[in-house]
C-alpha positions in Angstrom: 24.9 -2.3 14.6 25.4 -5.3 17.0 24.4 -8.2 14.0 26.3 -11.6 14.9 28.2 -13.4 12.5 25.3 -15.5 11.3 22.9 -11.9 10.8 25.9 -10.7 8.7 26.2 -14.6 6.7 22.1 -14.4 6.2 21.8 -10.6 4.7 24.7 -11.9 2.5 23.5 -15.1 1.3 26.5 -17.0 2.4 25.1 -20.3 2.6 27.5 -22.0 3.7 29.2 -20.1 6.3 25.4 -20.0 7.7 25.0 -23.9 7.4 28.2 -23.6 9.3 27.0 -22.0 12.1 24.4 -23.3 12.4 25.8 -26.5 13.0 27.4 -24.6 16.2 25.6 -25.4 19.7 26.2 -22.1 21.2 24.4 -20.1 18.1 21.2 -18.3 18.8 19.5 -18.3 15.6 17.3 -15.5 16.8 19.6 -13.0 17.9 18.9 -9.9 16.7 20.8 -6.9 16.5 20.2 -3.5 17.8 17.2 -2.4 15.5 15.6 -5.7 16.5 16.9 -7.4 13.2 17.1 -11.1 13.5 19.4 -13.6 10.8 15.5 -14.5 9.3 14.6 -10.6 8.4 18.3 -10.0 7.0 17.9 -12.7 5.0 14.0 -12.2 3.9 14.3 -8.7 3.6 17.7 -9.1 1.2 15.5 -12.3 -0.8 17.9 -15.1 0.3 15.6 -18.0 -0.6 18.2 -20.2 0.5 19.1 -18.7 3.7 15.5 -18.2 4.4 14.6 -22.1 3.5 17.4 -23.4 5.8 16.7 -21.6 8.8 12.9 -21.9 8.5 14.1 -25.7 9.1 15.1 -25.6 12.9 12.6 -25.8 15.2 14.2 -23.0 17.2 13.7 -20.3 14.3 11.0 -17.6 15.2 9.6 -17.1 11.8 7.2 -14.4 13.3 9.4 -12.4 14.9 9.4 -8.6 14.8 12.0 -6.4 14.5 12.0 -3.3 16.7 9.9 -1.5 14.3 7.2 -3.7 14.3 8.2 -5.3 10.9 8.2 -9.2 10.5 10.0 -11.4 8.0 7.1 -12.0 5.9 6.4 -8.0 5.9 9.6 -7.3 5.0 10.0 -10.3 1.9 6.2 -8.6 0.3 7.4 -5.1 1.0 10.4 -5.7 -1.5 8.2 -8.2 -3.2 10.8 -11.5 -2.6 7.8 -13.9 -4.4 10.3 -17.2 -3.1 10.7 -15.9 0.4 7.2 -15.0 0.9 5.8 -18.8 -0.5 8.4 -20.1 1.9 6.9 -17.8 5.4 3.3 -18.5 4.3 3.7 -22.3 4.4 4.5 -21.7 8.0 1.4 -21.9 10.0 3.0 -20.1 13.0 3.1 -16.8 10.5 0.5 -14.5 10.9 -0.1 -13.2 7.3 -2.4 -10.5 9.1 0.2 -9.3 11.7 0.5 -5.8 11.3 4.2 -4.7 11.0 6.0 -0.7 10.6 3.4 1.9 10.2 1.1 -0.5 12.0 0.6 -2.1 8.2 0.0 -5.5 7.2 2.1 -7.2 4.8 -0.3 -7.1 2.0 -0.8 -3.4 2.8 2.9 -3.0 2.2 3.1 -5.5 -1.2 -0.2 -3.4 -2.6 1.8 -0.1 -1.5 4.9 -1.3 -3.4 3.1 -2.7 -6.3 4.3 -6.2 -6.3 1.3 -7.8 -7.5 2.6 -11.9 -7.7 3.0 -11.1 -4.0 -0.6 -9.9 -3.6 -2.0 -12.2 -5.8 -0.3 -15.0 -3.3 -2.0 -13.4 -0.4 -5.0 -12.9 -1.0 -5.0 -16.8 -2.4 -5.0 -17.2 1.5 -8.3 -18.1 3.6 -7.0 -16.5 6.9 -6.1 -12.9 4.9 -7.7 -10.2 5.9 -8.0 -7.7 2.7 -9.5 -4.6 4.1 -7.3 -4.5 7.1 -6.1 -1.0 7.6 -2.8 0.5 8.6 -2.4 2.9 11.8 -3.2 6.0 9.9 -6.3 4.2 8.7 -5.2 3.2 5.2 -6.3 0.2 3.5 -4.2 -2.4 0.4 -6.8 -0.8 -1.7 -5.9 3.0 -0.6 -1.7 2.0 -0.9 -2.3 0.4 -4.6 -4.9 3.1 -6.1 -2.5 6.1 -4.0 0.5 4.5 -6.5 -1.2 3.9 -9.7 -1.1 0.1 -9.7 -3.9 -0.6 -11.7 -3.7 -4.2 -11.5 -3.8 -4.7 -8.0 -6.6 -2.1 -7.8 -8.4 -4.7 -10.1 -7.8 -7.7 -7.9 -8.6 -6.3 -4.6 -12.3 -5.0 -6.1 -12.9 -8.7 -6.9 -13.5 -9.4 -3.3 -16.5 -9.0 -1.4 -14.8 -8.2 1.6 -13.0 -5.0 0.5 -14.8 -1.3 1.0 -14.2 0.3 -2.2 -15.8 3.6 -0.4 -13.7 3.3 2.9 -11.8 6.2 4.6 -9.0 6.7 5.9 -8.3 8.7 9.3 -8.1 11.9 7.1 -11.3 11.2 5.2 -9.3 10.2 2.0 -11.1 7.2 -0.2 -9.1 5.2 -2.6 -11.0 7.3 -5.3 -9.5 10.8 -3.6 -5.7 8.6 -3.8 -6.1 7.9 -7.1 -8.1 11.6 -8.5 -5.5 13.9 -6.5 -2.4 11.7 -7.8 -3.4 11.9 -11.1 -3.6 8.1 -12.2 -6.5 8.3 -14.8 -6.4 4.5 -15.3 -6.9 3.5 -11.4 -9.8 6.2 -11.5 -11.8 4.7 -14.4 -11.5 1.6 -12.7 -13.5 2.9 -9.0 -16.2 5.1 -11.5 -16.4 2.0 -13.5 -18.3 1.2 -9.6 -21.9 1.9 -9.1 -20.8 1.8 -5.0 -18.2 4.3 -5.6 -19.1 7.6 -4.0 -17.4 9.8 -5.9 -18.5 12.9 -3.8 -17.1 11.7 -0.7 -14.8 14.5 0.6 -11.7 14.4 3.6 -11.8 15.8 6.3 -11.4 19.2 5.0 -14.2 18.8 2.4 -12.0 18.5 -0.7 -13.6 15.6 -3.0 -11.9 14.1 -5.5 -12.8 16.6 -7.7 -11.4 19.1 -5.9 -8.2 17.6 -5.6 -8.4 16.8 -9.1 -8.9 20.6 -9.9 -6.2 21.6 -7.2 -3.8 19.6 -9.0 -4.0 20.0 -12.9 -5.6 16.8 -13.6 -7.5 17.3 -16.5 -8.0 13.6 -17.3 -9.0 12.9 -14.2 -11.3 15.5 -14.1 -13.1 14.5 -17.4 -13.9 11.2 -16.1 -15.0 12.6 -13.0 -17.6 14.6 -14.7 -18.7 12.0 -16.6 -20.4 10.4 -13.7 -23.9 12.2 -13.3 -24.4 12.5 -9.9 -20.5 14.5 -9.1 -21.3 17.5 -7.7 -19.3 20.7 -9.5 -20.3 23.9 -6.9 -19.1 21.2 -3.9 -17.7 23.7 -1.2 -14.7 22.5 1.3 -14.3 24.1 4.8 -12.7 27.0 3.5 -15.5 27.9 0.7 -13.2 27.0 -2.0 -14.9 25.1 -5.3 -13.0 22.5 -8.0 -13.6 25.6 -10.2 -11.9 28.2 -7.9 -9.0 25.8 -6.6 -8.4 25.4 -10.9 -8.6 28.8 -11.0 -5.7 29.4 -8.2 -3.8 27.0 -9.8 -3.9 28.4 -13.3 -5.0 25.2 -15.1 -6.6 26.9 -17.8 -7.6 23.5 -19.8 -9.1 22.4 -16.2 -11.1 25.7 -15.8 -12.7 25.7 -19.1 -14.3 22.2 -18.5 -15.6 23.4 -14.9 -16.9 26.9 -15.8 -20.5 27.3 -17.0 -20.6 28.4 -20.5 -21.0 31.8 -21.0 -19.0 33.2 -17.3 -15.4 34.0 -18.0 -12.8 34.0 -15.3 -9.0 35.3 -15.2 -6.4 33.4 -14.0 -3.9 37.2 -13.2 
């Protein structure tokens, strides 16, 4: 609601009609519209290099400008992982590739979270990035790419020395518990394949990954997880409940058999 002409023209990718008004001396190239949504996030958010790459070239452009939610142009190209729009807003150096956008998230948090990994690959090329910086709720790149299974990422964010591969979120929740309770076996074996992995470290209701493992069904995961020698099987949460007895309420029969000491037998009725 409220866009101007040129807002509607950038989203679009009507080059022309936005050269056009642009040419205009009573055009604010900044004007957003209601949700804070300027002609430069329409157009980065939609990938319109073109659009992007001509207004980039007045001096009166705002490339860093937030829209209401917080949410820059840069945030929003690596969120929908527009590779030419974000190589245009980095070679600004009045963008902040650190800023933190919606959900208090930087725009690498949000490229890790959605898996683009040329995007992330081009931001962590950067000197200035910051690639442990976590969101509001406390969640790091690392968390957002091993919480969706992107492997790859995972990978190229453990290659730095200045990423936590233990840290927590504000519920306690590692990249390790992400990646055990969502089941993504090959993200997993990547973190154990990490001497500085905990992989005891519960949240803050004491479930490890383990447990979460066991809660949900994941019987790869789990097997991986015991693998490591010093996971801890009889690891009580707040509420007394074990990886065995969560697998147990859940009925995951092929889970329970590789918790279960040898000779007990349990019922699932």
């Amino acid at each position: 609601m409220g866009a101007t002409p040129l807002a509607w023209a950038a989203g679009s990718g009507h080059d022309a009609v936005v050269e056009l008004l642009l040419s205009r001396a009573d055009i604010n190239p900044n004007k957003p519209d209601e949700d804070g949504q300027t002609p430069l996030i329409r157009a980065a958010f939609m990938g319109r290099e073109g659009v992007v790459k001509m207004l980039l070239g007045r001096d009166d452009v705002k490339p860093d400008k937030p829209n209401n939610w917080g949410q820059t142009p840069l945030g929003c190209a690596a969120e929908i992982g527009h590779v030419g729009v974000v190589e245009l807003l980095l070679g600004r150096d009045d963008v902040n590739p650190n800023k933190l956008g919606a959900d208090r998230q930087t725009p690498l948090g949000w490229a890790a979270w959605s898996g683009h990994e040329e995007v992330v690959k081009m931001l962590l090329g950067r000197d200035d990035i910051d690639p442990d910086k976590p969101s509001r709720s406390g969640r790091t790149p690392l968390m957002r790419a091993a919480g969706g299974g992107y492997g790859g990422i995972v990978k190229m964010l453990l290659e730095r020395d200045d990423v936590n591969p233990n840290k927590s979120d504000m519920y306690g929740q590692t990249p390790l518990w992400w990646a055990a309770s969502s089941g993504y076996e090959g993200v997993v074996e990547i973190l154990l394949g990490r001497e500085d992995v905990n992989p005891n470290t519960p949240d803050r209701n004491g479930r490890t990954p383990l447990c979460c493992a066991a809660l949900n069904g994941r019987e790869g995961v789990v097997r991986m997880l015991l693998r490591r020698d010093d996971v801890n099987l009889d690891w009580p949460d707040k509420y007394g409940q074990t990886p065995l007895s969560y697998a147990v309420g859940g009925r995951h029969v092929r889970v329970i058999a590789l918790l279960q000491p040898p000779t007990a037998t349990y019922t699932t009725a």
